[in-house]
N, C-alpha and C positions, 0 to 999 in steps of 0.2 A: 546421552546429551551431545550438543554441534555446537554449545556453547557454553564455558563454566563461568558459574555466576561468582561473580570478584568484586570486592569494595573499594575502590580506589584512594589512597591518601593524596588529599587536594593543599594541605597548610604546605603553605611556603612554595607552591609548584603554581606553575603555569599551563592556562587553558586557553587554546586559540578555538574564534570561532569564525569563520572564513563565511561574512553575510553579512550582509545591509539590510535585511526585509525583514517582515515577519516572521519568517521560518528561524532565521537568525535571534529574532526578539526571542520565541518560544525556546531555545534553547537555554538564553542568555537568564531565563528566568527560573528554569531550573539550578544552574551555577551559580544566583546570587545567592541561594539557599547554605551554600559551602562557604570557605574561604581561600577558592582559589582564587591568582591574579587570573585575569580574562583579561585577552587581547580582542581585537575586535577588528576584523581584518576585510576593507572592504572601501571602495572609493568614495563611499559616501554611505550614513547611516541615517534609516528613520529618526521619527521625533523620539519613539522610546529609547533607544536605544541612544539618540545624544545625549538621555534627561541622566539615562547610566554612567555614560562616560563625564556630565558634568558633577555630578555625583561624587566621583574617584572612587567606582566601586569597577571601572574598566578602564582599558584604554587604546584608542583610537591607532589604528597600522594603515594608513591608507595608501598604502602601496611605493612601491612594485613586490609583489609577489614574490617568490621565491624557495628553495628548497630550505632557506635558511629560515624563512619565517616560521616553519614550523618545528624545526632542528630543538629538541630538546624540554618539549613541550610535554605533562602527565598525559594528556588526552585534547584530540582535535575533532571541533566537529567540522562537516563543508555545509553551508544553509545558503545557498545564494538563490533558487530556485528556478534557474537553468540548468540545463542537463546537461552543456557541452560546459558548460564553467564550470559545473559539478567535476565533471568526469576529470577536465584540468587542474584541480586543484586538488582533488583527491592521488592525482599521480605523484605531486610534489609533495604531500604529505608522507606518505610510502614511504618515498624514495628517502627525505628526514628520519626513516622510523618511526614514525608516530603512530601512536594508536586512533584510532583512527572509526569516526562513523560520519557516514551521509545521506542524509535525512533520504527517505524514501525509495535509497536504492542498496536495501539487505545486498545486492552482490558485488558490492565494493567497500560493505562494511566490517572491521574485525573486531569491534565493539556496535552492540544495540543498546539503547535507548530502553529502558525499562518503566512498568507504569511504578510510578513511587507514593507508598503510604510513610509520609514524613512528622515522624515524634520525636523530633531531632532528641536525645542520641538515638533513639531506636528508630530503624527505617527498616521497611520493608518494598524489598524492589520483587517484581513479579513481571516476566519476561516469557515470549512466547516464539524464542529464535524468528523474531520476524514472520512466523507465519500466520498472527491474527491476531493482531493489535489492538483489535474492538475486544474480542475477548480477555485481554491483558487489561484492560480498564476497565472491563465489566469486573472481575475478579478485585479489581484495586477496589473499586464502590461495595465490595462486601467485605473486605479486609478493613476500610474505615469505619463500617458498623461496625465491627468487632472489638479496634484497637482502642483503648480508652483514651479520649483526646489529649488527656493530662499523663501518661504514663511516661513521657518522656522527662517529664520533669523530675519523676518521680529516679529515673535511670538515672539522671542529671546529678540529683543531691548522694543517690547511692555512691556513685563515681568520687566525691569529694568526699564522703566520710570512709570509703575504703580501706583508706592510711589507717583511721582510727580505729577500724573494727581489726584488723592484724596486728597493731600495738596491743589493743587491752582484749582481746578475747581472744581464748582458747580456739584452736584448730577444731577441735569437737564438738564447739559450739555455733560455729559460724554458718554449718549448710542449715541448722534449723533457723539460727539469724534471719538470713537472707532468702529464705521459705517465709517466715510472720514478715518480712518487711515489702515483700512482694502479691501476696496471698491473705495477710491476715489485716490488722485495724490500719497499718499505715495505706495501703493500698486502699484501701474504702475510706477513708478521710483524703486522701488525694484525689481521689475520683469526685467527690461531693465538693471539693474547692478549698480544702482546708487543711493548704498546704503546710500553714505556721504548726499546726496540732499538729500534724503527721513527721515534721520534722523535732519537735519536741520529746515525743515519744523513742522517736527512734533511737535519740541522743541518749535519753535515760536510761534506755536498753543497753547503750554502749558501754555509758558508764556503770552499768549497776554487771555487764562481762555478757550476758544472758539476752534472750527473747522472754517474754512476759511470760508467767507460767498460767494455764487457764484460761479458760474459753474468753474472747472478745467479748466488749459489750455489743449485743445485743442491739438491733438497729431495724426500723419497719422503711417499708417502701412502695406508696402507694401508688402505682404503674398506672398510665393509660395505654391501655392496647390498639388505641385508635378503630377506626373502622370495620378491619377485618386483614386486610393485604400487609403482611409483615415491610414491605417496607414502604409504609407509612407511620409508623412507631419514628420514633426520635432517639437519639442520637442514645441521651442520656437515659430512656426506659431501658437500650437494646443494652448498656451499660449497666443497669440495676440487677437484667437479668442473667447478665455474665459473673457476676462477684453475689448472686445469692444461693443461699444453701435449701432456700426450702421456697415454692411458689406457691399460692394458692391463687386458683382462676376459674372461671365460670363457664357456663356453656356459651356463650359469645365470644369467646375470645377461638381467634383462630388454630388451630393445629401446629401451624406452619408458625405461629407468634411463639411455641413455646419452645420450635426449634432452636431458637435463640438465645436459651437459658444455658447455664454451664449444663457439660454432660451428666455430670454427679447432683445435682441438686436436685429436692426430691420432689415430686409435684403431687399437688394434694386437688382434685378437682369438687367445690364447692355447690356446681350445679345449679345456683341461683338462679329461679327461672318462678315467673311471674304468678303467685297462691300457691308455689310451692312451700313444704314445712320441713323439708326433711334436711335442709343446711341452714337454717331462721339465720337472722343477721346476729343476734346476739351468739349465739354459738361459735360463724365465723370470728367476731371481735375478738371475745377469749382466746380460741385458737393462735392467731398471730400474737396474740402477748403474752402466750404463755411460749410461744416456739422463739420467740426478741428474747422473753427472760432467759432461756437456755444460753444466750448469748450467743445465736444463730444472727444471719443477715435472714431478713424476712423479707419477699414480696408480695405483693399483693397485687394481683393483676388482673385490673378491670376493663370492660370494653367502651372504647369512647376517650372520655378525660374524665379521669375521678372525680373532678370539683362541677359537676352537672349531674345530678340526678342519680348520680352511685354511691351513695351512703359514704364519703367520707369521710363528713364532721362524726360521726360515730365510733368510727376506728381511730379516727384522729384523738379524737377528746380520750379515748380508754388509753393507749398509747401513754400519752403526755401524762395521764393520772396514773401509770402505771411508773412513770420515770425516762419511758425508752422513746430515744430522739426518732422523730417520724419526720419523713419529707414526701411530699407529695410531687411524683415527674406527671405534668400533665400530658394530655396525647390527642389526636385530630376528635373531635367531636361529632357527632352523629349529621348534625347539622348541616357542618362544615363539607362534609363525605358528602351527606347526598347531594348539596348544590353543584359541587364538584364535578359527579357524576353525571348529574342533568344539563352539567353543560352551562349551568347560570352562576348565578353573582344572587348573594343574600340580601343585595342591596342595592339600588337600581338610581344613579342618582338624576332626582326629577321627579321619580314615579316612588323610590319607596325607600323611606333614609329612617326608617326602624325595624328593629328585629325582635323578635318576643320569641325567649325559648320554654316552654314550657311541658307538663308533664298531662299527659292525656288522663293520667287513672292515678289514683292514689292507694295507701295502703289500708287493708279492711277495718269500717269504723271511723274512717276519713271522712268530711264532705267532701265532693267531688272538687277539681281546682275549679276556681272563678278566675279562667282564659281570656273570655268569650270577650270583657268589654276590652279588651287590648284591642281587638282589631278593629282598624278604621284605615281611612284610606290613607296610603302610604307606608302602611306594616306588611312584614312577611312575619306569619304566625308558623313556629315552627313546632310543631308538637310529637314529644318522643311517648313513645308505650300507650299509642290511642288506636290502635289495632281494634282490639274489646269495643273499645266506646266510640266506633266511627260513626252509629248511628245518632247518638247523643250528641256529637261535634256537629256533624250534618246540621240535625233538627236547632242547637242553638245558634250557630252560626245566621242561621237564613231565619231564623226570629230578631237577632242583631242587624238585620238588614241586608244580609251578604246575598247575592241575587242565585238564584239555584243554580245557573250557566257558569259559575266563579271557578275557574279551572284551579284542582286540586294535584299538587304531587306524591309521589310516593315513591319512596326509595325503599328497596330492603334488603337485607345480605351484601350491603354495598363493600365495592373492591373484592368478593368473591365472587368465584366460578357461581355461585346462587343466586348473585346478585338480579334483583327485579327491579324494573323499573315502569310505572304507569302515570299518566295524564286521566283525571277522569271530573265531571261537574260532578261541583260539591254536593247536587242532590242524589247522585247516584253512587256516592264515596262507599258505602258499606255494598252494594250491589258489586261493586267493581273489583273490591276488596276479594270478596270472595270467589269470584270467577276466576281470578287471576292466583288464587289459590293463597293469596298472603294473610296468612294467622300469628306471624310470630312478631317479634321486634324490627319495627317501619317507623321511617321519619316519614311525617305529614309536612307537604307545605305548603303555606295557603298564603298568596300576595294577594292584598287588595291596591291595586293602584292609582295615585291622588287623582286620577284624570279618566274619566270613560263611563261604560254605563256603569260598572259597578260601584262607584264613586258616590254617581249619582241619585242610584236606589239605596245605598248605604243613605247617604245624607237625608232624602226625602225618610225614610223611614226612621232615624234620628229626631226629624223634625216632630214624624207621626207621634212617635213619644212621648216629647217634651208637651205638646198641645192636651193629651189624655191626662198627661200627669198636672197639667195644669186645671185642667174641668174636674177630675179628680179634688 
């Protein structure tokens, strides 16, 4: 290393920051984070930066300059963004002793600038001596997946009952202590927002000398995997599958999504896939409630958002009949992804201010769904697992009027290296289908627009209807 990473104490000390501009504001907003005094050293300062000092979170040095201005200071930055005023103001800091960084020029800096993941008390700074700063914030965007947004809170409350776990608990008790209060039910009630419980427990723990003896209860966690590309998952799924012990997920769900999971946690693959029998749903539901009753965290991680078309209310309802608290993290939906990807909007305002999400195939012994009369002009019909029945979509569609030229989408594999994607007329949707080689799980989408010709052959053949069913 050409640089050792060190945490600075900011209470009670002072921070010069030698700038008026932006470069100055960007720093100034990292230190409001602390509570250092910040000077603000500069002949004149932006609007941000007065709204700071009117504030009395700063204050105002507007000069003359000097080796005294920075004389005694924890840490100075220079942000003026001149290079000959850099260079001058950086010699006067020196020569004060000061520690010392300036924005943009590593070779007059003896402190850098680090990317910061902030759970005040826990921070994590990630530094790359100046030689690739893009990659130091690439790095910090995957350390915020990771870090659970609430764990600081969590350090927070640790910090003040400290005193009370050295007063009433044994030395021999305290590393398993603070092992369940970091790892076991308080750390999973803080993550889920509940933080009054997680402080309850803790305290009984305290007082009763001990950590709980015995497995947690028991907790289900219905994931959406989103599309495919791991980082479109949310914040709080990438968080379910960090604190669970056991996953089960399907063949939709990506590889790369279950990178995500803790290292130890075991994964169970469920294989759900479309007249498949060999994982039936009822099988899976037992499963996860019978691995909640062990008093495991459980997730369940499915592709899309749970609450569309992937069997939630099922797991849900056994769950809650079984006792054991379920929450559903939803995730980007299939929908959502393919518009995305096609570059569109689900919603076109003028031309199409409804959305219909519906299911192409149903399960065997089902009637088929009745879609079809959704679409009229001004809908985008979005239909998931109609792969199978593209022919059937075709032929009813364009009996509902929709004109055979009606340009159709198809996404598949979306956000993956597999990802397809095709335009094709709705009368050659099942032709297109298969050239293009797509058999598996495809979002269909089909706009009809309030305005044009397909409008108009929708409505004339609406009309045609109503007239038969009236001679009728």
């Amino acid at each position: 290393m050409q640089a050792f990473p060190m945490f600075i104490s900011t209470t009670g000390r002072r921070v010069v920051i030698a700038g008026g501009g932006e470069q100055a504001a960007q720093k100034a907003r990292l230190l409001l984070k602390t509570d250092a005094k910040i000077d603000l050293v500069a002949p004149s300062l932006d609007a941000e930066l007065q709204g700071i000092v009117a504030a009395g979170r700063a204050r105002h040095d507007c000069g003359p300059v000097s080796v005294q201005t920075f004389r005694g200071a924890a840490l100075c930055f220079v942000a003026t963004g001149c290079p000959g005023a850099d260079t001058a103001l950086a010699a006067l800091a020196k020569e004060a002793g000061a520690l010392l960084n300036v924005v943009d020029r590593p070779d007059l800096c003896d402190a850098i600038t680090p990317a910061i993941v902030d759970r005040d008390p826990v921070v994590v700074a990630i530094g790359t001596e100046g030689t690739a700063p893009v990659l130091g914030r690439g790095l910090k965007t995957e350390i915020e997946t990771l870090l659970p947004p609430r764990i600081g809170g969590l350090a927070a409350l640790a910090g003040r009952l400290r005193g009370a776990v050295a007063a009433q608990m044994p030395k021999t008790a305290r590393r398993a202590f603070w092992a369940w209060v970091f790892k076991g039910a308080p750390a999973a009630l803080y993550r889920r927002g509940e933080e009054a419980e997680a402080a309850r427990s803790i305290k009984a723990a305290i007082a009763a000398g001990q950590a709980p003896q015995g497995p947690d209860v028991g907790h289900i966690a219905l994931v959406g995997a989103g599309p495919g590309a791991r980082d479109l998952l949310t914040l709080r799924a990438v968080e379910r599958l960090q604190e669970a012990d056991i996953v089960f997920y399907d063949r939709l769900v990506d590889p790369q999504v279950l990178e995500l999971a803790r290292r130890d946690a075991e994964r169970v693959f469920v294989g759900k896939a479309v007249g498949a029998t060999d994982w039936p749903q009822e099988r899976i539901t037992a499963l996860i409630v019978a691995e909640a009753r062990k008093g495991r965290r459980v997730v369940r991680l499915k592709s899309g958002d749970p609450a569309i078309f992937a069997r939630a209310t099922e797991e849900a309802s056994a769950a809650r009949a079984a006792g054991i608290e379920v929450e559903i993290v939803p995730g980007v939906t299939a929908a959502s992804a393919a518009a995305a990807t096609l570059g569109q909007s689900l919603t076109a305002r003028g031309d199409s201010d409804t959305v219909i999400l519906a299911t192409g195939t149903c399960r065997p012994g089902d009637a088929l769904p009745d879609w079809a009369h959704h679409l009229r002009p001004g809908t985008t019909l979005a239909l998931y697992m109609g792969v199978r029945m593209a022919g059937h979509i075709s032929a009813t569609l364009r009996a509902r009027g929709a004109p055979p030229e009606t340009p159709v989408d198809v996404a598949a594999h979306v956000s993956t290296p597999r990802e397809q994607r095709i335009r094709t007329p709705l009368a050659k949707l099942s032709k297109s289908l298969a050239e293009h080689g797509i058999d598996g799980a495809a979002m269909i989408l089909i706009t009809l627009p309030k305005n044009g010709t397909a409008a108009r052959a929708w409505h004339a053949q609406t009309a045609e209807d109503k007239t038969s069913a009236l001679s009728a």
